[in-house]
PQR file with spaces between the fields and no chain letter, atoms N, CA, C, O and H, PARSE charges and radii, in Angstrom:
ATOM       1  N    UNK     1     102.018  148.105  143.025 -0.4000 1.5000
ATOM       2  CA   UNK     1     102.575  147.366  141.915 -0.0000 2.0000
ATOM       3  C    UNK     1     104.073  147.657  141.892  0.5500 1.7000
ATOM       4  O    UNK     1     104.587  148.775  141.883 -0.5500 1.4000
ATOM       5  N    UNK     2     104.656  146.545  141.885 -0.4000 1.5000
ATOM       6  CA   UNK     2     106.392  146.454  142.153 -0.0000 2.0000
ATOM       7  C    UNK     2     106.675  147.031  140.835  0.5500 1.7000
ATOM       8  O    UNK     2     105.631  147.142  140.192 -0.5500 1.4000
ATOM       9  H    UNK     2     104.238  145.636  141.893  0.4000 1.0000
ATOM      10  N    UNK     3     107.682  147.425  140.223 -0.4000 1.5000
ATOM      11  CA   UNK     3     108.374  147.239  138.997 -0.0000 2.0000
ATOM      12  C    UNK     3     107.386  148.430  138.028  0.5500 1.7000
ATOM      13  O    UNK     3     108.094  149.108  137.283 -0.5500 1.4000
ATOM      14  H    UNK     3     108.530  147.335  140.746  0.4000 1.0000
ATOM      15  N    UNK     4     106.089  148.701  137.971 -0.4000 1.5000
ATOM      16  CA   UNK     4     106.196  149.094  137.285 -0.0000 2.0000
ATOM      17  C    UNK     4     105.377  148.865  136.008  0.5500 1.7000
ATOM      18  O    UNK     4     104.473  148.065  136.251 -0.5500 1.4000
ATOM      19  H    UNK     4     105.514  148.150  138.576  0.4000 1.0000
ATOM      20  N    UNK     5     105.371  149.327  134.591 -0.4000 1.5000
ATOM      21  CA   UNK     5     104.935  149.218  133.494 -0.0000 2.0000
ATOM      22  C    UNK     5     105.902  149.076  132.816  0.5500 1.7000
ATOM      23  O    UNK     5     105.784  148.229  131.930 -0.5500 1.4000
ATOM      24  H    UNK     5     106.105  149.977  134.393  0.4000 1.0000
ATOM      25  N    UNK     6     106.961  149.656  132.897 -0.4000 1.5000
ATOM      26  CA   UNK     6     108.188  149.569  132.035 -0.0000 2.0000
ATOM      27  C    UNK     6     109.231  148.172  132.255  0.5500 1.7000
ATOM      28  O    UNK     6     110.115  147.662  131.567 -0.5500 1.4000
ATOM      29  H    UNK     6     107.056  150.344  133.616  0.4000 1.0000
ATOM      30  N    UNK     7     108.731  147.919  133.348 -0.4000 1.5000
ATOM      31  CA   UNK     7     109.426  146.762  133.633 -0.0000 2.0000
ATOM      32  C    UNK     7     108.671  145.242  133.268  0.5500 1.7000
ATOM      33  O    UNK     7     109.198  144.146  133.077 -0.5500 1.4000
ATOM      34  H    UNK     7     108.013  148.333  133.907  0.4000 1.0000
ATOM      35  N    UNK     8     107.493  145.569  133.255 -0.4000 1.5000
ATOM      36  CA   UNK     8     106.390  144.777  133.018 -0.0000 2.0000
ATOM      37  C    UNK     8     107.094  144.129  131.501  0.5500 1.7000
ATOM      38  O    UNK     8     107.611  143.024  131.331 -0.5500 1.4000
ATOM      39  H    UNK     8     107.065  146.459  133.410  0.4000 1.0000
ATOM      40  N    UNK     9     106.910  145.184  130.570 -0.4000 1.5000
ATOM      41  CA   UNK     9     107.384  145.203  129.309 -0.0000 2.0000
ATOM      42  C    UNK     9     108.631  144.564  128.742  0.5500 1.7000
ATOM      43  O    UNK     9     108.843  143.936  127.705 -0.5500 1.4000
ATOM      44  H    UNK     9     106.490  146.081  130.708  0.4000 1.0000
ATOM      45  N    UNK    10     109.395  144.935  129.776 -0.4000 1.5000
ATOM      46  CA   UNK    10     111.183  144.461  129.756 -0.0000 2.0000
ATOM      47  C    UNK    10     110.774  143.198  130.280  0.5500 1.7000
ATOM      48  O    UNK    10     111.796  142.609  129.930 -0.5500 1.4000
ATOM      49  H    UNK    10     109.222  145.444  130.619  0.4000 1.0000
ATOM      50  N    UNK    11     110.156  142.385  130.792 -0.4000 1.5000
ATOM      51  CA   UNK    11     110.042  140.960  130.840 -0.0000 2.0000
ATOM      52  C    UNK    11     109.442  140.400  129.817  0.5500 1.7000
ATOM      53  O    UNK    11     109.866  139.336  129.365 -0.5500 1.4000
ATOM      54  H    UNK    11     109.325  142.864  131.077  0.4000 1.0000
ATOM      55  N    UNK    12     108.406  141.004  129.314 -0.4000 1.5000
ATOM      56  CA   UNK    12     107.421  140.536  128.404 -0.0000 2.0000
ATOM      57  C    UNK    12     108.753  139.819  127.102  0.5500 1.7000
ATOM      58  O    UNK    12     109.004  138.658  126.778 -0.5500 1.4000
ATOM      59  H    UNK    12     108.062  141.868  129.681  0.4000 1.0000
ATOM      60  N    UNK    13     109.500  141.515  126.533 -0.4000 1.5000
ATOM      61  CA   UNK    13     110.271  141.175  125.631 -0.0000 2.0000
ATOM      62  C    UNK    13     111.384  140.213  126.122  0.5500 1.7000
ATOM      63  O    UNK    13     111.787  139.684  125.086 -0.5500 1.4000
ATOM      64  H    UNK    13     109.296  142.458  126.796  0.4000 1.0000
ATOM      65  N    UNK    14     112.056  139.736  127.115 -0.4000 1.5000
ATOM      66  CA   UNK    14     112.925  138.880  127.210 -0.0000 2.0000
ATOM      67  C    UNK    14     112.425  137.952  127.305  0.5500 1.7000
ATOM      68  O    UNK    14     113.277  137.149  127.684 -0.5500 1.4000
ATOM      69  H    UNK    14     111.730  140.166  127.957  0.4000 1.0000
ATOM      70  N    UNK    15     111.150  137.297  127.159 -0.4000 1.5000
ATOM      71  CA   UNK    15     110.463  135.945  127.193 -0.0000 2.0000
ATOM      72  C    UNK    15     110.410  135.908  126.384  0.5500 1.7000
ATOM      73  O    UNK    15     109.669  136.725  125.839 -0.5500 1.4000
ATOM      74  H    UNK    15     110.458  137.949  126.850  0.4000 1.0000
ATOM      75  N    UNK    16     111.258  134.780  125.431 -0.4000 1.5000
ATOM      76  CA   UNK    16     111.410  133.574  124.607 -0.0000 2.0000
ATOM      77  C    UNK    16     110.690  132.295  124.546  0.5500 1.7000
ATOM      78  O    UNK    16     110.959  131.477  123.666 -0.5500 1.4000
ATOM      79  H    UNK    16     111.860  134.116  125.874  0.4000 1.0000
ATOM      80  N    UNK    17     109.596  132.033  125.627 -0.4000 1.5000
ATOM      81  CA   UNK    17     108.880  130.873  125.413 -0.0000 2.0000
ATOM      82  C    UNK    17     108.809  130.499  124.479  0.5500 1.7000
ATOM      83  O    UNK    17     109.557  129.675  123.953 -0.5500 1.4000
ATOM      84  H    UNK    17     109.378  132.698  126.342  0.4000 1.0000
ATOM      85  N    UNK    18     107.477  131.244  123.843 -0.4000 1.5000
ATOM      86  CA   UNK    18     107.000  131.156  123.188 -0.0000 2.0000
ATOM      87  C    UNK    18     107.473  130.945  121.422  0.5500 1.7000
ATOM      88  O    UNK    18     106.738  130.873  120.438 -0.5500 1.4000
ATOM      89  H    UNK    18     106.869  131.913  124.270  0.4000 1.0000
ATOM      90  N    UNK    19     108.852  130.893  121.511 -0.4000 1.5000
ATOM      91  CA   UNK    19     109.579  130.449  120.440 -0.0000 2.0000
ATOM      92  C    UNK    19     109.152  129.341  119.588  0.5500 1.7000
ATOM      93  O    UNK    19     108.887  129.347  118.386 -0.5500 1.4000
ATOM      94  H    UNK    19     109.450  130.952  122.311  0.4000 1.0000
ATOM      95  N    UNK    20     109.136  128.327  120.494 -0.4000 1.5000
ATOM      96  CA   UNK    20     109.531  127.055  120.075 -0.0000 2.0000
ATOM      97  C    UNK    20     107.934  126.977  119.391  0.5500 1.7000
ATOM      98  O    UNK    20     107.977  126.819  118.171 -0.5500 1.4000
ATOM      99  H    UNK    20     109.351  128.323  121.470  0.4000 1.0000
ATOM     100  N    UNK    21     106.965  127.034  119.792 -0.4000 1.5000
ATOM     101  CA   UNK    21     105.522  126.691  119.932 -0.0000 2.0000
ATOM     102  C    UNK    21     105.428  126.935  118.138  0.5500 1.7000
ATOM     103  O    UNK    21     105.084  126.128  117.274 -0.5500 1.4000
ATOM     104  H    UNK    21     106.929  127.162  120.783  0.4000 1.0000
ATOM     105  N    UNK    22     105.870  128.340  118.009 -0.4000 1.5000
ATOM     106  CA   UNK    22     105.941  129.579  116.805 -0.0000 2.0000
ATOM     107  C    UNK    22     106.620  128.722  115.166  0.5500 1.7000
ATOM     108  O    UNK    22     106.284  128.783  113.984 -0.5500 1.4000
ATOM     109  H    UNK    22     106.149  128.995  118.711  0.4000 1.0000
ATOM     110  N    UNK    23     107.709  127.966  115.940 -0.4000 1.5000
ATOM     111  CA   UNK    23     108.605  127.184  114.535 -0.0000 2.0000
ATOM     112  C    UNK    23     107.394  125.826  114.618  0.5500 1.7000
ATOM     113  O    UNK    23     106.624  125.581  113.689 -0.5500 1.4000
ATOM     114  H    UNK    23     107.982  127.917  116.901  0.4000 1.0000
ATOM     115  N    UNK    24     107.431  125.146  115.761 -0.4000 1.5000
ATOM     116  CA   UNK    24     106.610  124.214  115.397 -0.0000 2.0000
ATOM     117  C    UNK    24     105.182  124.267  114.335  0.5500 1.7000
ATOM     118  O    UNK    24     104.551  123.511  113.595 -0.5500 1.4000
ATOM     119  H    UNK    24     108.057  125.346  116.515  0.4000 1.0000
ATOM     120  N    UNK    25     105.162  125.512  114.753 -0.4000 1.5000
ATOM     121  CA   UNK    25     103.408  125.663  113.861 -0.0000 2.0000
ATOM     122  C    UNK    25     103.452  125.951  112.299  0.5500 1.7000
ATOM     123  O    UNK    25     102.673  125.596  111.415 -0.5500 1.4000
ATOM     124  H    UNK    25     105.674  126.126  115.354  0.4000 1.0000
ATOM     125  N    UNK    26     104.900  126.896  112.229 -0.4000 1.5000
ATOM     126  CA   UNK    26     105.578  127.386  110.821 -0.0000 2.0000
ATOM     127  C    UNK    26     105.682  125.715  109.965  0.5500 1.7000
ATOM     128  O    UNK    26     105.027  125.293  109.012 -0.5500 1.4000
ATOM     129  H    UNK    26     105.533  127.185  112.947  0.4000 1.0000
ATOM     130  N    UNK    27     106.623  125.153  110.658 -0.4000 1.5000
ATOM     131  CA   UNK    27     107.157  123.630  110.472 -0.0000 2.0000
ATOM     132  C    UNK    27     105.733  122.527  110.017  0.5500 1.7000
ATOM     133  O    UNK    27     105.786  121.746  109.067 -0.5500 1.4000
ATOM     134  H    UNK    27     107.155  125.496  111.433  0.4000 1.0000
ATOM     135  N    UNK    28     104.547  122.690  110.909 -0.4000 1.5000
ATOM     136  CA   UNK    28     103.535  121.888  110.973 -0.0000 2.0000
ATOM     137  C    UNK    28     102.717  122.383  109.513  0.5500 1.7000
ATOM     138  O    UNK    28     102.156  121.518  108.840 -0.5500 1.4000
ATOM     139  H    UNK    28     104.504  123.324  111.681  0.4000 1.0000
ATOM     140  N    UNK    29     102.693  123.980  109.039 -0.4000 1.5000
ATOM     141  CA   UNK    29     102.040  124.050  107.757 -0.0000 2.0000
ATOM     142  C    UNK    29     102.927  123.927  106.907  0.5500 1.7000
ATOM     143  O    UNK    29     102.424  123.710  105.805 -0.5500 1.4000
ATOM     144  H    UNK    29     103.149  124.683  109.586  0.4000 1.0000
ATOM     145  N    UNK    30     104.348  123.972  106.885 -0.4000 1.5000
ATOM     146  CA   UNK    30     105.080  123.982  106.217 -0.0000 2.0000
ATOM     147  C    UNK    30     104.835  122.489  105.367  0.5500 1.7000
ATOM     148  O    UNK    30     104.743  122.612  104.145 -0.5500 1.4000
ATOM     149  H    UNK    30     104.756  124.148  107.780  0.4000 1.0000
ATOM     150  N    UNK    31     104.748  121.402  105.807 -0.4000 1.5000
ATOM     151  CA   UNK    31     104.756  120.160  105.954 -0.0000 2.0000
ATOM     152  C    UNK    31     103.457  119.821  105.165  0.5500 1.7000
ATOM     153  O    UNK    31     103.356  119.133  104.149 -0.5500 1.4000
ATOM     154  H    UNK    31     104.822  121.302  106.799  0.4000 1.0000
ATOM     155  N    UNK    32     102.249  120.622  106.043 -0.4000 1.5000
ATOM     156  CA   UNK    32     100.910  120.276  105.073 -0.0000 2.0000
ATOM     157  C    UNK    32     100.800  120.897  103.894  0.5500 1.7000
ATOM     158  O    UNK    32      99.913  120.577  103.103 -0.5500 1.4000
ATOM     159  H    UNK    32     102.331  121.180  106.869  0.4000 1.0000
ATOM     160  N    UNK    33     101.924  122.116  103.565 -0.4000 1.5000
ATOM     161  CA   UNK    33     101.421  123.084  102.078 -0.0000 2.0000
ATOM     162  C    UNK    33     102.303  121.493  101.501  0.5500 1.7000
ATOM     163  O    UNK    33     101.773  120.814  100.622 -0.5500 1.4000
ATOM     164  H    UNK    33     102.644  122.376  104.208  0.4000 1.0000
ATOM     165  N    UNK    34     103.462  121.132  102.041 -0.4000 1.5000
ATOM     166  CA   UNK    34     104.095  120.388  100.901 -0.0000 2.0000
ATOM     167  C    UNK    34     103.309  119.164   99.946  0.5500 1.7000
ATOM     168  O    UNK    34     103.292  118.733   98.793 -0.5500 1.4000
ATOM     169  H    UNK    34     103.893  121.684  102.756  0.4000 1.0000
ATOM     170  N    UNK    35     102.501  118.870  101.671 -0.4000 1.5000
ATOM     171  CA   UNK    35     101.700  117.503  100.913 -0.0000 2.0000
ATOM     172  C    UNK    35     100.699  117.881  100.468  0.5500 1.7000
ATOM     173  O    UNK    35     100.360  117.071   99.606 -0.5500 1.4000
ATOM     174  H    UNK    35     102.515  119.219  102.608  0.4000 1.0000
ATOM     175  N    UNK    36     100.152  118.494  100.532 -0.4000 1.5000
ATOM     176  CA   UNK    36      99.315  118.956   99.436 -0.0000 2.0000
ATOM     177  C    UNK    36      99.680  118.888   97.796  0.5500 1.7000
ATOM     178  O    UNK    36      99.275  118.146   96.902 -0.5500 1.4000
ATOM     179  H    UNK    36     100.428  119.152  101.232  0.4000 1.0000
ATOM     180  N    UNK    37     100.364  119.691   97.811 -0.4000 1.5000
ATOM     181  CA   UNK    37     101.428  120.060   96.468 -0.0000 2.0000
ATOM     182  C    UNK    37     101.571  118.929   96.196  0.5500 1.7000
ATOM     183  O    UNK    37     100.827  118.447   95.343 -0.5500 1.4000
ATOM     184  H    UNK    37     100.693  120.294   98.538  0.4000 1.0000
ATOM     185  N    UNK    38     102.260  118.371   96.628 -0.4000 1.5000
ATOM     186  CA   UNK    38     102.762  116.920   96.063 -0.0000 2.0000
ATOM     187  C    UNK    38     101.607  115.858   95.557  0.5500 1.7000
ATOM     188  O    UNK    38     101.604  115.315   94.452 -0.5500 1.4000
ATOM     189  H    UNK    38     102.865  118.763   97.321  0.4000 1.0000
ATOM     190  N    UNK    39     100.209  115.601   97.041 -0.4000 1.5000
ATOM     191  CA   UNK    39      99.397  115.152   96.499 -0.0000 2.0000
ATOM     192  C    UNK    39      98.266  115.078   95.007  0.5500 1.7000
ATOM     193  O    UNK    39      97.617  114.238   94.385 -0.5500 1.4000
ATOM     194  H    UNK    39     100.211  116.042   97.938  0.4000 1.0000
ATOM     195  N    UNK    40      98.628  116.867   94.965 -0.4000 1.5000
ATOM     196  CA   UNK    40      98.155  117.523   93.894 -0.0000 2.0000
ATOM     197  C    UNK    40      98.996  116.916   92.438  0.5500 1.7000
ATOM     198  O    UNK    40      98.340  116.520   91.474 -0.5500 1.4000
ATOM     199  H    UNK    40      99.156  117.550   95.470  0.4000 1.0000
ATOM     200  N    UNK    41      99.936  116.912   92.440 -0.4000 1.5000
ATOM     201  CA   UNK    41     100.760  116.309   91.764 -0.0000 2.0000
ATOM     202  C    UNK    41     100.513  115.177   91.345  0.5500 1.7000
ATOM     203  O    UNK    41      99.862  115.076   90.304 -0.5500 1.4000
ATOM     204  H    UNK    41     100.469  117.234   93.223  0.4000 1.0000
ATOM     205  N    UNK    42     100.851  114.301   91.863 -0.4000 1.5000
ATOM     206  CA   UNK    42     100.422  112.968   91.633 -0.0000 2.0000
ATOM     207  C    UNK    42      99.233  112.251   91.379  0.5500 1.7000
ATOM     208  O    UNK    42      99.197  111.099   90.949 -0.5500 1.4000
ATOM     209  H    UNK    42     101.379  114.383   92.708  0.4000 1.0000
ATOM     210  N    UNK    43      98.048  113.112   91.715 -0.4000 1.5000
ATOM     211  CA   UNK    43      96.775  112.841   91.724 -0.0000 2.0000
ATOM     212  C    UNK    43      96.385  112.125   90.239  0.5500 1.7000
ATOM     213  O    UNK    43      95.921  111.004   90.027 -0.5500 1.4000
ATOM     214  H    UNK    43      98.077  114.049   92.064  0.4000 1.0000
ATOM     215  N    UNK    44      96.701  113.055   89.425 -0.4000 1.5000
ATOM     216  CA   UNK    44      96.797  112.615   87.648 -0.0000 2.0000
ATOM     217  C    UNK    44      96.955  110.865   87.394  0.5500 1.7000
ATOM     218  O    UNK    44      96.073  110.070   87.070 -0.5500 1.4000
ATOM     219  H    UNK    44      97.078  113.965   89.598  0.4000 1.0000
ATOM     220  N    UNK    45      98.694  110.566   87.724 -0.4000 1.5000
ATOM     221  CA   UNK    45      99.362  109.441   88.241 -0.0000 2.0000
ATOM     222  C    UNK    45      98.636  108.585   88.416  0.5500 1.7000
ATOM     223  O    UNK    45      98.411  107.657   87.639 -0.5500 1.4000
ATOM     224  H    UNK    45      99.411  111.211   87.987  0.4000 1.0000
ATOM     225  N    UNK    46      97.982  108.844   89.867 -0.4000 1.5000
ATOM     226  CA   UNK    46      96.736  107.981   90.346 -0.0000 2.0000
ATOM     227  C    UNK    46      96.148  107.286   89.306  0.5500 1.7000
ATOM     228  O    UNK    46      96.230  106.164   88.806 -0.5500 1.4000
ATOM     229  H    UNK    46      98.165  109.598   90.499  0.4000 1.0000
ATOM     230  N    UNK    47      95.315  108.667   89.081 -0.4000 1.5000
ATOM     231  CA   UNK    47      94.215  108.485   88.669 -0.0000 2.0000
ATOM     232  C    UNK    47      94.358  107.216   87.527  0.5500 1.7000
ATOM     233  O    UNK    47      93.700  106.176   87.509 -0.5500 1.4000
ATOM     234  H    UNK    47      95.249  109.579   89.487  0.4000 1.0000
ATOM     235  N    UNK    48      95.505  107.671   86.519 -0.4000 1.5000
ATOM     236  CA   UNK    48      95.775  107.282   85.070 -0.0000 2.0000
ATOM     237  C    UNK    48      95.909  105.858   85.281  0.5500 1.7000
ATOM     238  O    UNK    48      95.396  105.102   84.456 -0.5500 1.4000
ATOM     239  H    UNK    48      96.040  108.516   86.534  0.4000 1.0000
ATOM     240  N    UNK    49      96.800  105.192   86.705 -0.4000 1.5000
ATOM     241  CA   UNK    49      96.685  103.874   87.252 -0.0000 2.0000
ATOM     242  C    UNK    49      95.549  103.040   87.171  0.5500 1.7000
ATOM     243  O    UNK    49      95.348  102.027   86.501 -0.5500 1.4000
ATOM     244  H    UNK    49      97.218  105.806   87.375  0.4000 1.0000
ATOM     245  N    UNK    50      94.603  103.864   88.252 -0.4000 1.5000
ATOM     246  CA   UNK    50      93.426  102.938   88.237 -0.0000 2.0000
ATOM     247  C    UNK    50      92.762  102.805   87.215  0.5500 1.7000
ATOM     248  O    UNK    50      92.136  101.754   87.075 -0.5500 1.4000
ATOM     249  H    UNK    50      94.767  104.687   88.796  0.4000 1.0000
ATOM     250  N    UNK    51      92.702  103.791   86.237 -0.4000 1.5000
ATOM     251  CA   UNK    51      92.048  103.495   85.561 -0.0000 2.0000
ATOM     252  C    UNK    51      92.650  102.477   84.460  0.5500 1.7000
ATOM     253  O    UNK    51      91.849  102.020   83.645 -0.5500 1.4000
ATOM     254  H    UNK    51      93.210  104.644   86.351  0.4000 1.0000
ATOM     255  N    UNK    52      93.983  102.098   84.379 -0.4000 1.5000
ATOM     256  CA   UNK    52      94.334  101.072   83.768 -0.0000 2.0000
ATOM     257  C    UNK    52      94.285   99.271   84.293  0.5500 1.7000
ATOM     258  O    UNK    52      94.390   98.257   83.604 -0.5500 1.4000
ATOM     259  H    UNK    52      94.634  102.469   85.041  0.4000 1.0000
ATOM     260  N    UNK    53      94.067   99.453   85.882 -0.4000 1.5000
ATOM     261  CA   UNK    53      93.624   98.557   86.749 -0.0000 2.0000
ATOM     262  C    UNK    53      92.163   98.221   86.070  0.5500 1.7000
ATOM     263  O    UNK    53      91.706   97.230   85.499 -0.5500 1.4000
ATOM     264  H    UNK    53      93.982  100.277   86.442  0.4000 1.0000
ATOM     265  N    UNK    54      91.673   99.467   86.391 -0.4000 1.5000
ATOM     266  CA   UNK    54      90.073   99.060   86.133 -0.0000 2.0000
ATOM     267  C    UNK    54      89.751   98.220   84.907  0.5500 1.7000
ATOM     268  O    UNK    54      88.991   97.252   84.904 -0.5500 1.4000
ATOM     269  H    UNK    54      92.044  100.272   86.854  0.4000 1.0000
ATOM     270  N    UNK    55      90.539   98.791   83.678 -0.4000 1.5000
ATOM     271  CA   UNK    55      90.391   98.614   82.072 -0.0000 2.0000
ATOM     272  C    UNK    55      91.026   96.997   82.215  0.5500 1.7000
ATOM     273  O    UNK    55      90.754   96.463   81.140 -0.5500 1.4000
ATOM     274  H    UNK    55      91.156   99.577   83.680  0.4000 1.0000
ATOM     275  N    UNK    56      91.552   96.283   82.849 -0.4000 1.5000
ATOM     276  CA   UNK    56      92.672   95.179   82.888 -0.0000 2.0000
ATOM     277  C    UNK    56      91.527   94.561   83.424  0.5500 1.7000
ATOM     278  O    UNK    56      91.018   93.678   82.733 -0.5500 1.4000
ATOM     279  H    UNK    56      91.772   96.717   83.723  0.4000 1.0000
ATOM     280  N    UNK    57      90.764   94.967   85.029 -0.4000 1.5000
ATOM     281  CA   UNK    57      90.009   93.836   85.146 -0.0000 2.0000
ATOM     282  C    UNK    57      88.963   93.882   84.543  0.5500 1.7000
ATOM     283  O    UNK    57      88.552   92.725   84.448 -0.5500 1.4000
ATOM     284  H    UNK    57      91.177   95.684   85.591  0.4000 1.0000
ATOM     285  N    UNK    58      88.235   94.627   84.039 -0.4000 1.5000
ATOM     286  CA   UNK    58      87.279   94.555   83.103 -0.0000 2.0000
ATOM     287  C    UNK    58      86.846   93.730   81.888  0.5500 1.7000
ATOM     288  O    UNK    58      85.735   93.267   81.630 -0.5500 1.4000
ATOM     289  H    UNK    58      88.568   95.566   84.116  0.4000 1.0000
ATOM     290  N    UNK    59      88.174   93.649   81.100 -0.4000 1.5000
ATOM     291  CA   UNK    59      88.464   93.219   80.030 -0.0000 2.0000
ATOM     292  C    UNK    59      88.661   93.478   78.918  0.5500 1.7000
ATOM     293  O    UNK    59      88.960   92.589   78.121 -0.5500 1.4000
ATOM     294  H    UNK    59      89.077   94.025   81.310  0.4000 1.0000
């Protein structure tokens, strides 16, 4: 084995791949906590709509 264990290591830590993968996934829940929240939010909204839709076609 060339290099070693210590060297093994000293590559491991200078690999940055795995960066990008890391924000994307942060970014990807980041995105679903929002809509959530928001959906949560508005849900009321909704709701209070249709049910004035409903009451309109009803009569």
């Amino acid at each position: 084995m060339t290099g070693g264990p210590v060297n093994y290591v000293e590559k491991l830590l200078g690999d940055d791949g795995g960066e990008d993968l890391i924000e994307y996934g942060l970014l990807a829940a980041f995105i679903a906590i929002a809509a959530v929240v928001t959906l949560r939010a508005i849900a009321p909204l909704v709701e209070a709509m249709w049910g004035i839709i409903r009451d309109a076609i009803a009569g």
